[in-house]
C-alpha positions as CSV (number, residue, x, y, z in Angstrom):
1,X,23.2,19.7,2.9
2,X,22.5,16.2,1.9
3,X,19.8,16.0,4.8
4,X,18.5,19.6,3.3
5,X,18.4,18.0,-0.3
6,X,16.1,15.1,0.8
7,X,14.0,16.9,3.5
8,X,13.0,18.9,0.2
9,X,12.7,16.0,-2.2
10,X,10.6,14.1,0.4
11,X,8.3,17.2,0.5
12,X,7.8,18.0,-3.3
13,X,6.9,13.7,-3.8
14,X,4.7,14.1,-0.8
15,X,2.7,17.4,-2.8
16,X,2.3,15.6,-5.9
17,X,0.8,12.7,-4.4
18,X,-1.3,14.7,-2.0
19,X,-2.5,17.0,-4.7
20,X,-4.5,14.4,-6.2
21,X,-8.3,15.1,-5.4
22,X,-9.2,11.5,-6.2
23,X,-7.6,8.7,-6.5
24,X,-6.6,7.0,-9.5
25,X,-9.4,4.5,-11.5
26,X,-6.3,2.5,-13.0
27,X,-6.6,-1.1,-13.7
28,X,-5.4,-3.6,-11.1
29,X,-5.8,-7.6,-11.1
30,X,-7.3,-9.3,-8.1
31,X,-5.1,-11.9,-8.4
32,X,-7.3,-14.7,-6.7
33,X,-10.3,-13.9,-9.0
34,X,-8.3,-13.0,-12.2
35,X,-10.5,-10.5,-12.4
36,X,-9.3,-6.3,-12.9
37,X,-10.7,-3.5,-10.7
38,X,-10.2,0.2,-10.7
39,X,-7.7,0.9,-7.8
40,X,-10.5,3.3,-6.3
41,X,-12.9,0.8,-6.0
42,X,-10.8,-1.4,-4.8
43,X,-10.8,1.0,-1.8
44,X,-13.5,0.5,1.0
45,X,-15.7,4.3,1.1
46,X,-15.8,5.2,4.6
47,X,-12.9,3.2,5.5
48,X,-9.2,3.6,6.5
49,X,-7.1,1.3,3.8
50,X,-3.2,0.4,4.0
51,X,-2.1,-0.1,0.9
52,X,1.5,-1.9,0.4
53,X,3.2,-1.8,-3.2
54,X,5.7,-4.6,-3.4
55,X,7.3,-7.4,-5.6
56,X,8.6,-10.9,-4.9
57,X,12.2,-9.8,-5.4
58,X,12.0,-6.9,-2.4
59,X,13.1,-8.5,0.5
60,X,12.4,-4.9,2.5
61,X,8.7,-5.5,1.1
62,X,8.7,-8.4,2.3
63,X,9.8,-8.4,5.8
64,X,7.6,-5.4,5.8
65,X,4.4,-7.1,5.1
66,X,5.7,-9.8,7.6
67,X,5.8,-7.6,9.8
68,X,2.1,-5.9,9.6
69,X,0.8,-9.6,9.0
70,X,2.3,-10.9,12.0
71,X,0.2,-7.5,13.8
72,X,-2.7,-7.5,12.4
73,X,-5.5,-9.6,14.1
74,X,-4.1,-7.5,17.3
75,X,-4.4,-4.2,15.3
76,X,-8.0,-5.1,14.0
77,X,-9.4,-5.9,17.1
78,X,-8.5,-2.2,18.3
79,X,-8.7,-0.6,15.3
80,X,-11.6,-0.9,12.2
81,X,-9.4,-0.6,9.1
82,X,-8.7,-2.4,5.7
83,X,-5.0,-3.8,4.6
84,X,-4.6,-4.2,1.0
85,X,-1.4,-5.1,-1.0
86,X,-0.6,-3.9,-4.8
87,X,2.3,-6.6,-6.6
88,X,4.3,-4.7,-9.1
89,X,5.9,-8.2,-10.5
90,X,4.8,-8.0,-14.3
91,X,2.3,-10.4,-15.8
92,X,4.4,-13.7,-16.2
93,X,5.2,-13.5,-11.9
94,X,1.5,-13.3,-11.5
95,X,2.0,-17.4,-10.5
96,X,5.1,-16.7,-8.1
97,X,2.9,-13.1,-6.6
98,X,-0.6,-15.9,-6.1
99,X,2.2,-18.6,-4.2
100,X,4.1,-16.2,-2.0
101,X,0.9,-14.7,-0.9
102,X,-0.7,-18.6,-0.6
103,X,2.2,-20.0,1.4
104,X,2.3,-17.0,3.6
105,X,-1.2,-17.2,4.6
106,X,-2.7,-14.0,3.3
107,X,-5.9,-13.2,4.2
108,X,-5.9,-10.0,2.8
109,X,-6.8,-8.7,-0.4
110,X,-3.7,-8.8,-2.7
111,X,-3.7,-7.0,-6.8
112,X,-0.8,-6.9,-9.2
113,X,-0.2,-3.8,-11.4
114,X,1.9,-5.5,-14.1
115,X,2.1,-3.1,-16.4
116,X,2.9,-0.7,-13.5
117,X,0.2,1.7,-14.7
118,X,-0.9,2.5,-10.8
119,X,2.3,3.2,-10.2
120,X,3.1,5.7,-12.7
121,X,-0.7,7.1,-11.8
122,X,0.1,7.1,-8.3
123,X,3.8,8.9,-9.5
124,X,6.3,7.2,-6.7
125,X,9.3,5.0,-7.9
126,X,10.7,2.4,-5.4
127,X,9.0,-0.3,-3.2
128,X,8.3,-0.6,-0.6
129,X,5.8,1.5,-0.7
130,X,2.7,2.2,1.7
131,X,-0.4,4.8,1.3
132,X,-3.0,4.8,4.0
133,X,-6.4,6.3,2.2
134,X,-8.5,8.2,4.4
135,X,-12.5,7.6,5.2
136,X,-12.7,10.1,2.1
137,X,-10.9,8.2,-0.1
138,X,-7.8,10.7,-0.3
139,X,-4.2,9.8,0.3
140,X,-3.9,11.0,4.3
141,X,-0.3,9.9,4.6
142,X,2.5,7.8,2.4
143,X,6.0,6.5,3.3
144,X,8.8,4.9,1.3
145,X,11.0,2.3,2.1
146,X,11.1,0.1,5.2
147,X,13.1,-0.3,8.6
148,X,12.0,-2.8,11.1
149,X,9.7,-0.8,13.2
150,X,8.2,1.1,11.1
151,X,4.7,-0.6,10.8
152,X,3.9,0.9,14.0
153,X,4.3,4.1,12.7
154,X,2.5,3.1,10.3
155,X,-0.7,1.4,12.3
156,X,-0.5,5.0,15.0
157,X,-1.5,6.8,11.5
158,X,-4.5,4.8,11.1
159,X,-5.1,4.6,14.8
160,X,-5.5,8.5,14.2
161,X,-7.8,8.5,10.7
162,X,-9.4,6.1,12.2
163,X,-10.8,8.8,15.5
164,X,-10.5,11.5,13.2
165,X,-14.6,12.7,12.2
């Protein structure tokens, strides 16, 4: 029953944020520029973009990004696709978020929604969170939570967008 219960939950979050027809212009913060973008421009046209919602105090975030990090340069050489990450630390983190990211050697693109506007726009409630955005800017595929693993479940989605005309 409990299994029935969240087969159904999963699919009625999964229709709301696949119903959207565009995605959301909500204000993010680059945080290396200081400067705010609309989350769909932040998005590549004609591209295949991960996008990981977060916060410093998720350790599953963390390892999860870690994880797709530590893959990456091998991914990108097979695969032509963007890797984004949203913060949802509020304003006074922004330091902390800019650090993490620093020490850990992002060289990504990485945005904090403090106010967690995207994420109310975007209508999930827990990180972590990942979205891969299809060539056509629409959500093609989201996931919540993390267990080790799961990135490359993650990067055989893209892998598919990707070849998909």
């Amino acid at each position: 029953m409990k299994k029935i219960f969240s087969t159904i939950a999963a699919l009625a979050f999964a229709t709301a944020v696949f119903a959207q027809d565009e995605l959301p212009s909500t204000a993010i913060k680059d945080v290396n520029t200081g400067k705010k973008v609309a989350f769909n421009q932040a998005i590549e046209s004609g591209k295949v973009t991960v996008v990981s919602f977060w916060a410093t105090w998720c350790v599953p975030c963390k390892k999860e990004i870690k994880s797709i990090r530590e893959k990456l340069p091998e991914w990108k050489k097979e695969t032509d696709f963007n890797f984004i990450t949203v913060s949802l630390d509020e304003t006074r983190a922004e330091g902390l978020v800019r650090s993490y990211a620093k020490s850990q050697g992002w060289d990504f693109p990485y945005f904090i929604d403090a106010n967690s506007d995207l994420k109310r726009s975007l209508n999930f409630q827990t990180v972590p969170f990942t979205l891969i955005i299809d060539k056509n800017g629409k959500v093609a595929y989201q996931h919540s939570g993390y267990e080790e693993g799961g990135e490359n479940e993650t990067y055989a989605k893209v892998k598919e967008l990707v070849s998909a005309k």
